[in-house]
PAZAKE-604670 format. One record per atom (N, C-alpha, C): x, y, z; residue in three letters. Coordinates in steps of 0.05 Angstrom, whole numbers, plus 5000, padded with zeros to 4 digits. Example, Ala and Ser with C-alpha at 12.3 -4.5 7.8 and 13.67 -1.06 7.14 Angstrom:
residues 2
526448865156ALA 524649105156ALA 526449345156ALA 525749555142SER 527349795143SER 525850015157SER 
END
This chain:
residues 343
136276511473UNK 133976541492UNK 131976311488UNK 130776291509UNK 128576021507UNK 125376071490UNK 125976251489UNK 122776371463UNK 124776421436UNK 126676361430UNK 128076451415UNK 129676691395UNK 128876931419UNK 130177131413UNK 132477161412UNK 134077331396UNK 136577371394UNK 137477661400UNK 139477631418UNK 140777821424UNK 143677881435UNK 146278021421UNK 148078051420UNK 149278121444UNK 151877981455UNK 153678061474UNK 155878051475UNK 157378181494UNK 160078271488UNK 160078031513UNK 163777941505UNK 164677771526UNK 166677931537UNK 165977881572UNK 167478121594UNK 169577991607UNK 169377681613UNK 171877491629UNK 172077231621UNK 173877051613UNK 173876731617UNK 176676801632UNK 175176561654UNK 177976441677UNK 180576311664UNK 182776311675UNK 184576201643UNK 185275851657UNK 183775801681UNK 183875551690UNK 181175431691UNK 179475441699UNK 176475401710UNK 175475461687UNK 173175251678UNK 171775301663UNK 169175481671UNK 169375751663UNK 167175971656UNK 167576201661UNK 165576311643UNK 167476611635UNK 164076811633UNK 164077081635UNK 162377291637UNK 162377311612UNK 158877381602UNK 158777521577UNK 155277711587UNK 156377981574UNK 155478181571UNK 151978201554UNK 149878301564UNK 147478391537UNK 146278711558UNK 144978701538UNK 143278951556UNK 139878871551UNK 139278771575UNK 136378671580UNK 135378861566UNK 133979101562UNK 132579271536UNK 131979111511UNK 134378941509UNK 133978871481UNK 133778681479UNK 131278511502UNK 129678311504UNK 127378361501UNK 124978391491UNK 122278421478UNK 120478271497UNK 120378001495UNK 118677861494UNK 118577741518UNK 120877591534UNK 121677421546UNK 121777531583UNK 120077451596UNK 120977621625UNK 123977461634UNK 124977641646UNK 128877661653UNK 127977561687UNK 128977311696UNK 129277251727UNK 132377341737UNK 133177461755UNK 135277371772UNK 134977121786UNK 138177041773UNK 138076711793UNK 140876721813UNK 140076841835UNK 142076881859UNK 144476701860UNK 146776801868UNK 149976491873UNK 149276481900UNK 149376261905UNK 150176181935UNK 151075961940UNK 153375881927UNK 155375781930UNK 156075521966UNK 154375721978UNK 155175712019UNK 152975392017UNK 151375462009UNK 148975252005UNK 148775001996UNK 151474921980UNK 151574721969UNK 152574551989UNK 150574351994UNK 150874142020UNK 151173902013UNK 151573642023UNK 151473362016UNK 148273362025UNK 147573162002UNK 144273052010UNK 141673342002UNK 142173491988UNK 139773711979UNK 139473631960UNK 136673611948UNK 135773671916UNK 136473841901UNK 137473841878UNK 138074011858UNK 135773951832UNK 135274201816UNK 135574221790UNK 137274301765UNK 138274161752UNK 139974201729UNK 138374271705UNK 138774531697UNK 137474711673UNK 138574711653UNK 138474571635UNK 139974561614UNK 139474511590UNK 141074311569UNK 139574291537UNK 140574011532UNK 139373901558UNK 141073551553UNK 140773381527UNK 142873311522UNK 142873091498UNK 141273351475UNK 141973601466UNK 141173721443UNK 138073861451UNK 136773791471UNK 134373911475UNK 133974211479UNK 132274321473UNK 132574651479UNK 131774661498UNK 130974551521UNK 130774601552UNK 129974371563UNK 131174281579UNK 131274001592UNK 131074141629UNK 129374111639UNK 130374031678UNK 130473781689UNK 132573641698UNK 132973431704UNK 133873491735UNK 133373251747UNK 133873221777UNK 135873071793UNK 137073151807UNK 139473031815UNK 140273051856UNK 141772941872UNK 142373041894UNK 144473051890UNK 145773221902UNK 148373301916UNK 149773041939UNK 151472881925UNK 152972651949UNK 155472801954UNK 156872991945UNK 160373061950UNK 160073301936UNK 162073461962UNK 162573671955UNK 165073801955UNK 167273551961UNK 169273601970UNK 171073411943UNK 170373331923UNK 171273091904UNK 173573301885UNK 176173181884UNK 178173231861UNK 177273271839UNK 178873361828UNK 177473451800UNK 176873161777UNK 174873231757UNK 174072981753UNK 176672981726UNK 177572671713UNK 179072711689UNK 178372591665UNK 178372781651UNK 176572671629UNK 178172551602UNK 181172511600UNK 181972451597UNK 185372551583UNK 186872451562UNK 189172621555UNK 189372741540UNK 190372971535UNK 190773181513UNK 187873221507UNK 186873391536UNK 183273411530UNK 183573731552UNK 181473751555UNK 180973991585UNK 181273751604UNK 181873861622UNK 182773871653UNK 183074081683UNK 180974081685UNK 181374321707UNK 183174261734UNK 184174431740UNK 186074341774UNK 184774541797UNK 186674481816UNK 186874581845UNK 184074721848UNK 181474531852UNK 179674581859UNK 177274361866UNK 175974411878UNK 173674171889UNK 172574151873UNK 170673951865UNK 168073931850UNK 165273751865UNK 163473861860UNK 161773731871UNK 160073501852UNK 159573341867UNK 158573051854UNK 156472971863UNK 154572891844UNK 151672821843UNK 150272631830UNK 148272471831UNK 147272311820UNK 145372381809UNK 145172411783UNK 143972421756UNK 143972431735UNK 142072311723UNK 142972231692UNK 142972341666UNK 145472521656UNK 145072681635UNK 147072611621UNK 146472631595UNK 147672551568UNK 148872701563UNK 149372941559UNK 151173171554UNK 149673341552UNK 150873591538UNK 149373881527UNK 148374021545UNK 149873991578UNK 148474291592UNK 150274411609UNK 152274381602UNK 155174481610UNK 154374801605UNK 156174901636UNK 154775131646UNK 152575221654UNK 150575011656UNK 147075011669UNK 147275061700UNK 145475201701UNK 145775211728UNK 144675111745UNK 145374991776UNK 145274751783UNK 142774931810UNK 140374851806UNK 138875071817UNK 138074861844UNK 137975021877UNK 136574961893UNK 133674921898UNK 132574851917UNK 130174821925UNK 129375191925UNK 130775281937UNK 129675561933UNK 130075801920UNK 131375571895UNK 131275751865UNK 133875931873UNK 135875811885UNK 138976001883UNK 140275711868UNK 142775921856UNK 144475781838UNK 147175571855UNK 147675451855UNK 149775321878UNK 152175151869UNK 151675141840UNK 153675031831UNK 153375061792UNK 155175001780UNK 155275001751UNK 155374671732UNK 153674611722UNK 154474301700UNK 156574401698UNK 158174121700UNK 160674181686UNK 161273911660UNK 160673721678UNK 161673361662UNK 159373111678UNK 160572991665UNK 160072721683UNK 160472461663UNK 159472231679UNK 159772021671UNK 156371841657UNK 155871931647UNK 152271741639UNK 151871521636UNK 153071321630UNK 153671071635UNK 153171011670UNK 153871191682UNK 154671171709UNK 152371261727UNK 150871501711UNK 148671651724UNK 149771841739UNK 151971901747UNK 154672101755UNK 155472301742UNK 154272591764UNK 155572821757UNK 157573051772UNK 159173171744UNK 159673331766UNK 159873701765UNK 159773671780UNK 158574031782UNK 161174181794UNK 161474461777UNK 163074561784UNK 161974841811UNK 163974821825UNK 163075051850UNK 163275331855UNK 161775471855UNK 160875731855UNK 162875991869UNK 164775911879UNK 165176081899UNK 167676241886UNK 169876181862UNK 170476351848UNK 168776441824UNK 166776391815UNK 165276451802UNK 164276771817UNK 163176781843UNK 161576921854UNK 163677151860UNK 166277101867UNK 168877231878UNK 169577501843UNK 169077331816UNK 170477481793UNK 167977701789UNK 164977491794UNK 163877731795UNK 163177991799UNK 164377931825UNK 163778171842UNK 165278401848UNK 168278291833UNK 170878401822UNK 169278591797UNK 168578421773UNK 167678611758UNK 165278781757UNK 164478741777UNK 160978931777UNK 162379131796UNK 165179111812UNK 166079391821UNK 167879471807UNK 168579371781UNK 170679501756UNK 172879491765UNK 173979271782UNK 176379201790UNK 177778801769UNK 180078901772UNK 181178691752UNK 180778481773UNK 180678191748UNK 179877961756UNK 183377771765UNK 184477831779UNK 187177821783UNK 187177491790UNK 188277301778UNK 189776991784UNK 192676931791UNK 192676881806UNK 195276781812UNK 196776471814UNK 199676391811UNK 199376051800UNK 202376051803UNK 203075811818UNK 205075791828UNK 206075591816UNK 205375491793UNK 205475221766UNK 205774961785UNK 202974871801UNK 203674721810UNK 200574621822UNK 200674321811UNK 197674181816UNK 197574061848UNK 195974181868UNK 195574001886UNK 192973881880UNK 193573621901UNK 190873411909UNK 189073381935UNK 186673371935UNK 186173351955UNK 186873101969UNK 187772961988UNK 187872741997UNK 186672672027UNK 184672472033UNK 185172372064UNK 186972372083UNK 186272342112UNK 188472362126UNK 190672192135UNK 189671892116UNK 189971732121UNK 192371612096UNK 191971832080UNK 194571832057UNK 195572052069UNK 195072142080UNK 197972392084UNK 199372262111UNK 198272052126UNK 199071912147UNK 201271802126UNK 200971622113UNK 202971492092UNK 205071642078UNK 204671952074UNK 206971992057UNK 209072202084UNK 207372072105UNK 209772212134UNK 207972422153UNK 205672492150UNK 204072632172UNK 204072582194UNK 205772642215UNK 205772602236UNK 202872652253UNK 202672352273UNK 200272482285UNK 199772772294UNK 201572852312UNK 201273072325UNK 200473322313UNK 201673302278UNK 200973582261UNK 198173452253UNK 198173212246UNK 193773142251UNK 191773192258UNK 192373212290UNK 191173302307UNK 190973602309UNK 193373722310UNK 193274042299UNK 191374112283UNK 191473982262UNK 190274092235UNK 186873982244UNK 186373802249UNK 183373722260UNK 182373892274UNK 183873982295UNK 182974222313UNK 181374432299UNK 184374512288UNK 183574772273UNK 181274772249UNK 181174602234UNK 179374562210UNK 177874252219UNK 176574312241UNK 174074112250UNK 172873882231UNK 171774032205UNK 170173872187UNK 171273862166UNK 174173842163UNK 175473762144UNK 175973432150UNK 177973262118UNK 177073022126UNK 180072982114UNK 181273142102UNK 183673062093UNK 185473442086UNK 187573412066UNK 188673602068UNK 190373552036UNK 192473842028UNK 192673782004UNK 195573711995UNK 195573471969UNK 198273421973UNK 200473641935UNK 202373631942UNK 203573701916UNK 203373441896UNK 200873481870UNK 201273311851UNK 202973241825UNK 203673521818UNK 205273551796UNK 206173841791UNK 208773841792UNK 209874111791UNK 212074031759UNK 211674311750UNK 212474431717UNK 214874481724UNK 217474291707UNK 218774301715UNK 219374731698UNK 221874781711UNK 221975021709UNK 220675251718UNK 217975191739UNK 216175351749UNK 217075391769UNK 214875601792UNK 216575691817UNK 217275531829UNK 214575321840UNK 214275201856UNK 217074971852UNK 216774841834UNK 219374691829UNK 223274751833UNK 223075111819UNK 224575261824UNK 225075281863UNK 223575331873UNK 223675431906UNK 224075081913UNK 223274871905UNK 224574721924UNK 221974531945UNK 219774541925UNK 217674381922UNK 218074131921UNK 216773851921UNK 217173651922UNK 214173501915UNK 213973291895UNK 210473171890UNK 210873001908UNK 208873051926UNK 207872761949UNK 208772961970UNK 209773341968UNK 209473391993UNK 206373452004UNK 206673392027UNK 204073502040UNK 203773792057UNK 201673922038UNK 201174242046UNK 201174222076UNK 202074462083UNK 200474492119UNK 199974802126UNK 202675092120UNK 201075302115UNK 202275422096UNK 200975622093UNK 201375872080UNK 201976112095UNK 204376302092UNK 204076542101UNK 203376562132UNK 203976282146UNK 203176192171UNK 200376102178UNK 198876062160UNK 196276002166UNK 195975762149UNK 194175572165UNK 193975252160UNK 191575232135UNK 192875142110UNK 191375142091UNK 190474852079UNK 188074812079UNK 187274542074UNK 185174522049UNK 184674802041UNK 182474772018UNK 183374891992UNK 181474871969UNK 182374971950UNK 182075261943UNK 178775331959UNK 178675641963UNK 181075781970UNK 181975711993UNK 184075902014UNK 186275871993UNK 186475681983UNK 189875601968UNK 189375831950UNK 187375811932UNK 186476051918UNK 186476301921UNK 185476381944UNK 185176631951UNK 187976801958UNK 190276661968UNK 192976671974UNK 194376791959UNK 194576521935UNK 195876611911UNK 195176871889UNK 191476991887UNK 190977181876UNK 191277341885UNK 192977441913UNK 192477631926UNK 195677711928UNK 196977521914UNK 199777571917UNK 202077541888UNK 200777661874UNK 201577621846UNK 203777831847UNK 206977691838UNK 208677911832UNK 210377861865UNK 209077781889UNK 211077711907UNK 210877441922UNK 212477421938UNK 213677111946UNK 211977041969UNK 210876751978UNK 209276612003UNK 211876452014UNK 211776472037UNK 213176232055UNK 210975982055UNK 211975912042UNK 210775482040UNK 211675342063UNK 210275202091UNK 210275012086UNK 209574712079UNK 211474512086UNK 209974342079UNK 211374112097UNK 209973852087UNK 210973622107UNK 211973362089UNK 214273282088UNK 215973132075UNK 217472912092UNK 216372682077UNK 217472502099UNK 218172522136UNK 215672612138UNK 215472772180UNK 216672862177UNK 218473062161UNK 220173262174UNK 218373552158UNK 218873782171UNK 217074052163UNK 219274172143UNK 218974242121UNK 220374402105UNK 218674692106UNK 220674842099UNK 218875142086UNK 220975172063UNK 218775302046UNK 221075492026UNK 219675772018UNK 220075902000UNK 218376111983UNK 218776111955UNK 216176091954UNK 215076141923UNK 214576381921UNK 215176421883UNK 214676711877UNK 212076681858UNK 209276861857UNK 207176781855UNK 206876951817UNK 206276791799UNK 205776901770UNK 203677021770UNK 202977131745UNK 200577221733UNK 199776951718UNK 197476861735UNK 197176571718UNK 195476721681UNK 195076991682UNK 193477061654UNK 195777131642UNK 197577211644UNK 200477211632UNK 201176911616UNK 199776741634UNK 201476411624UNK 199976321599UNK 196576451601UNK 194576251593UNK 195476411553UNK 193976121539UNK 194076271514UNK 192476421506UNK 192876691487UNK 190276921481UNK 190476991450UNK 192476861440UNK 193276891415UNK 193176631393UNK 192176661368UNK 193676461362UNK 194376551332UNK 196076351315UNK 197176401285UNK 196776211261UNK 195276361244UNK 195176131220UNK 196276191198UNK 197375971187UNK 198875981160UNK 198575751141UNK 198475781128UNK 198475431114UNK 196975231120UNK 194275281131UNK 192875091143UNK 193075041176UNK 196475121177UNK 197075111209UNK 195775351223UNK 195275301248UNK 194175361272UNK 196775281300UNK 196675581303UNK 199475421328UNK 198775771349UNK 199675671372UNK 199175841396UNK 201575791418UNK 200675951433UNK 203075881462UNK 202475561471UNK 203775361483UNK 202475191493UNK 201275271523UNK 199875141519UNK 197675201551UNK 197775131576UNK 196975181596UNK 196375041618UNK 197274801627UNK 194374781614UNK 193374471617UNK 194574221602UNK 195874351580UNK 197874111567UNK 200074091573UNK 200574321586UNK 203974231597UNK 203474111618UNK 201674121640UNK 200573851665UNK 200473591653UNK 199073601632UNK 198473411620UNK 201473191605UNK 202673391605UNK 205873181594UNK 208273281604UNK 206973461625UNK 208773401652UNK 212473581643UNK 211073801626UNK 213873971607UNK 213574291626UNK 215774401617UNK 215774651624UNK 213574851607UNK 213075061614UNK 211075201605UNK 212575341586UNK 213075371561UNK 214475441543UNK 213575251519UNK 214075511500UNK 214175321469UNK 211575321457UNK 210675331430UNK 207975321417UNK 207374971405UNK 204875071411UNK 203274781402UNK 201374811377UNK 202474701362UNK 200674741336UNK 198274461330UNK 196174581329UNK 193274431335UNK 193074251301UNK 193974401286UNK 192774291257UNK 196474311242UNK 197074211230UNK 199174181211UNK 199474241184UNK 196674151173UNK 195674351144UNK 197774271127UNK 197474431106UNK 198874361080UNK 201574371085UNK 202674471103UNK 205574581113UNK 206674331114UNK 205874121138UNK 207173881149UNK 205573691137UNK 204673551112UNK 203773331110UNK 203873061118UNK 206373071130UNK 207772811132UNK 207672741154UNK 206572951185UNK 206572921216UNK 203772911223UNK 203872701238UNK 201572631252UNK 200572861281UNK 198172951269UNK 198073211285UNK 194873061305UNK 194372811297UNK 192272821318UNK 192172841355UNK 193672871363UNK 194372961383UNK 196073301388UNK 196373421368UNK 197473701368UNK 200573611364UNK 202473741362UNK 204873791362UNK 206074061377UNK 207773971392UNK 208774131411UNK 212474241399UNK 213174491388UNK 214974601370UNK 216574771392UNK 219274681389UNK 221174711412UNK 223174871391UNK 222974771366UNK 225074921348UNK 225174991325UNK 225275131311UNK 226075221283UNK 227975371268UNK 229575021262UNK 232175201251UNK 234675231265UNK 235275111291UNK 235975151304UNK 235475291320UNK 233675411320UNK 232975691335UNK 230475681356UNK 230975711378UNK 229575601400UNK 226875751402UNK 224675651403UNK 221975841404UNK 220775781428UNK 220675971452UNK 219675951476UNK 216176021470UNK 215676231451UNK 212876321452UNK 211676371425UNK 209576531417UNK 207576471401UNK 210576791384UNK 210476951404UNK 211977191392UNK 215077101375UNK 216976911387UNK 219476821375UNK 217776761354UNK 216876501361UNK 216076321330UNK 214276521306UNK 213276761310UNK 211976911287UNK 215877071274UNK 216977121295UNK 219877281292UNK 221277011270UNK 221576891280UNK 222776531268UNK 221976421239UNK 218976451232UNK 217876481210UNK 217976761194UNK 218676951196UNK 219477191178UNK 221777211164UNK 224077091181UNK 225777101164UNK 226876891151UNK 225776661145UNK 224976471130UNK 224976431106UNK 225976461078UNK 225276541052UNK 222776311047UNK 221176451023UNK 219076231010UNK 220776010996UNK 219575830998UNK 219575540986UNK 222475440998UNK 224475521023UNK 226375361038UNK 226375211057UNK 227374911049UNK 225774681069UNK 226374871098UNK 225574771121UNK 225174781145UNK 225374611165UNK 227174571181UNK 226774441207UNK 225174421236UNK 223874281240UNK 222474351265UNK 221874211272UNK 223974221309UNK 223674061319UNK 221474011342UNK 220773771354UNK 218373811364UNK 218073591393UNK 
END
C-alpha cells in the first residue's frame, strides 16, 4: 500500500500467456488508506489521448509519469531470447520515458478509467508499451460470476501484418477488398508465424506465411476475436481458413486447454530446479511442447552450462515427455549411479 500498510492476499488467476493475474484482500483490513475504484475501459484506448502511468518507476514508491497513446494495434513487443514473450495479441505503444519498475501500473485516462496495463518498453528510446485491457476485463468478469477462466490454443503464433504483406505472400485483391468492406478500420490482417511442430495447428495442415481470413465462417482479422474463438471452443474442432499462395485452403483444428499446456509445477533436487517446459520456450526454439526444462543444474550437473536452462528429452534411455515421467524416471534410479541425460 502507498501509506505503507500491509495486508495479506490470496492469489485467484494468472493468465498462462499474458502477463497478469488476480489477487485477492478484503478492504476491512485496510485502516488507514481510503480504497478508489479505478474502472477498465479497455473501448477507450485511442491513438493521440493522454495517459497517466502509476507506478514505482526506476525503484520509486510512487511515480506518475505522462505519456500519449501513438498505436494501438502494434505486435507484440520482443524483449529478447530465452526471456518472456507474450503472443497473439496487440499491444499498445506510447511515448514516454520510464526506466522500469511499474509493470502492471495502470495506464490511467483523462477521466481516471484504466485503459491499458505497463507492460515494457524501450528508455533509451522514450518508448512504451502497454498491455490491453480487454482480456483482462473478459477473466474478470468470468470470476466475479464464479465461472472458470477457460483459454484455449491451437500451438500456434500469429502476426499481425499490413495489407500490403499479405498482398506479397498471395492476397488476392478481391479477398482485400472483401475484408476492407467488412472490417472498415482495419489496416492489415493476421499471418501464421510459428507453429509447434507436433501441435494442432501444424498437425491439421497449417502453413507459417499462411494468411488468416476466417474462422468458423466469419472473417477474423484481430487478436480479440482470434481469442475469443479459440476460448470458447476448448475440447472441439474450428474450420480454418486461410490464404496460401492465392489459393484458399481450409482445414480443422482441434482447440487445447492452453492451462493444461502451461507449467504449475515444479521439482527440486540437488540444487536442480526442473518443470514442464513452457509456452513460451518452445516458441522460442521453435520444439514441440514436451519434455522438462531444468532452470538451475546444481550440484547434480556441474559440468553443464545451464545459463540458458537445459531442455531434458531423456534419462537413461527413457523418454521424458513431462514433469510427471521425469519424477517416475528419477525413482527408480539407485543413489550414487552415474546417469544419462540427454538434452
Amino acid at each position: 500500500m502507498h501509506d505503507h500498510e500491509v495486508v495479506e492476499v490470496q492469489a485467484l488467476y494468472r493468465d498462462p500467456i499474458h502477463d497478469f493475474g488476480f489477487l485477492k484482500f478484503d478492504p476491512s483490513h485496510i485502516k488507514y488508506m481510503k480504497l478508489v475504484e479505478i474502472p477498465l475501459a479497455p473501448e477507450q484506448a485511442r491513438v493521440g489521448i493522454d495517459v497517466r502511468i502509476i507506478g514505482n518507476d526506476a525503484g520509486e514508491k510512487l511515480s506518475i509519469l505522462a505519456g500519449s497513446i501513438s498505436r494501438i494495434d502494434r505486435n507484440v513487443p520482443e524483449y529478447g531470447h530465452m526471456t518472456y514473450n507474450d503472443l497473439n495479441t496487440f499491444y499498445l505503444q506510447s511515448a514516454a520515458a520510464l526506466s522500469g519498475g511499474s509493470s502492471g501500473s495502470p495506464v490511467i485516462d483523462i477521466e481516471g478509467r484504466a485503459v491499458a496495463l505497463q507492460a515494457g518498453g524501450r528508455s533509451h528510446e522514450a518508448t512504451n508499451f502497454f498491455f490491453p485491457l480487454d482480456r483482462v476485463q473478459r477473466a474478470l468478469k468470468l470470476i466475479q460470476d464464479g465461472k472458470p477462466v477457460l483459454r484455449g490454443s491451437i500451438q500456434t503464433r500469429f502476426k499481425y501484418v499490413p495489407f500490403e504483406v499479405a498482398q506479397k505472400l498471395g492476397l488476392p485483391e478481391e479477398t482485400e477488398a472483401m475484408v476492407r468492406q467488412v472490417r472498415p478500420h482495419g489496416i492489415g490482417m493476421l499471418m501464421v508465424a510459428t507453429l509447434l511442430p507436433g501441435g494442432p495447428g501444424s498437425l491439421a495442415g497449417l502453413e507459417e506465411s499462411d494468411v488468416l481470413l476466417r474462422i468458423n465462417g466469419d472473417i477474423v482479422t484481430h487478436f480479440v476475436s482470434l481469442e475469443d474463438i479459440l476460448d470458447s471452443h476448448i475440447g472441439r474442432t474450428i474450420d480454418v481458413t486461410v490464404v496460401r499462395g492465392g489459393e484458399t485452403v481450409e482445414v480443422s483444428v482441434a482447440v487445447q486447454d492452453m492451462c493444461k499446456l502451461t507449467p504449475s509445477r515444479l521439482v527440486t533436487f540437488g540444487g536442480c530446479v526442473v518443470h514442464d517446459l513452457s509456452y513460451q520456450l518452445a516458441y522460442t526454439c521453435a520444439l514441440p511442447l514436451r519434455g522438462v526444462f531444468m532452470t538451475t543444474s546444481g550440484d547434480c550437473l556441474p559440468d553443464m552450462d545451464d545459463s540458458q536452462g537445459i531442455i531434458i528429452d531423456r534419462i537413461n534411455e527413457h523418454a521424458v515427455s513431462n514433469i510427471d515421467e521425469f519424477v517416475e524416471v528419477l525413482r527408480k534410479i539407485p543413489d550414487h549411479e552415474p546417469t544419462t541425460i540427454v538434452s
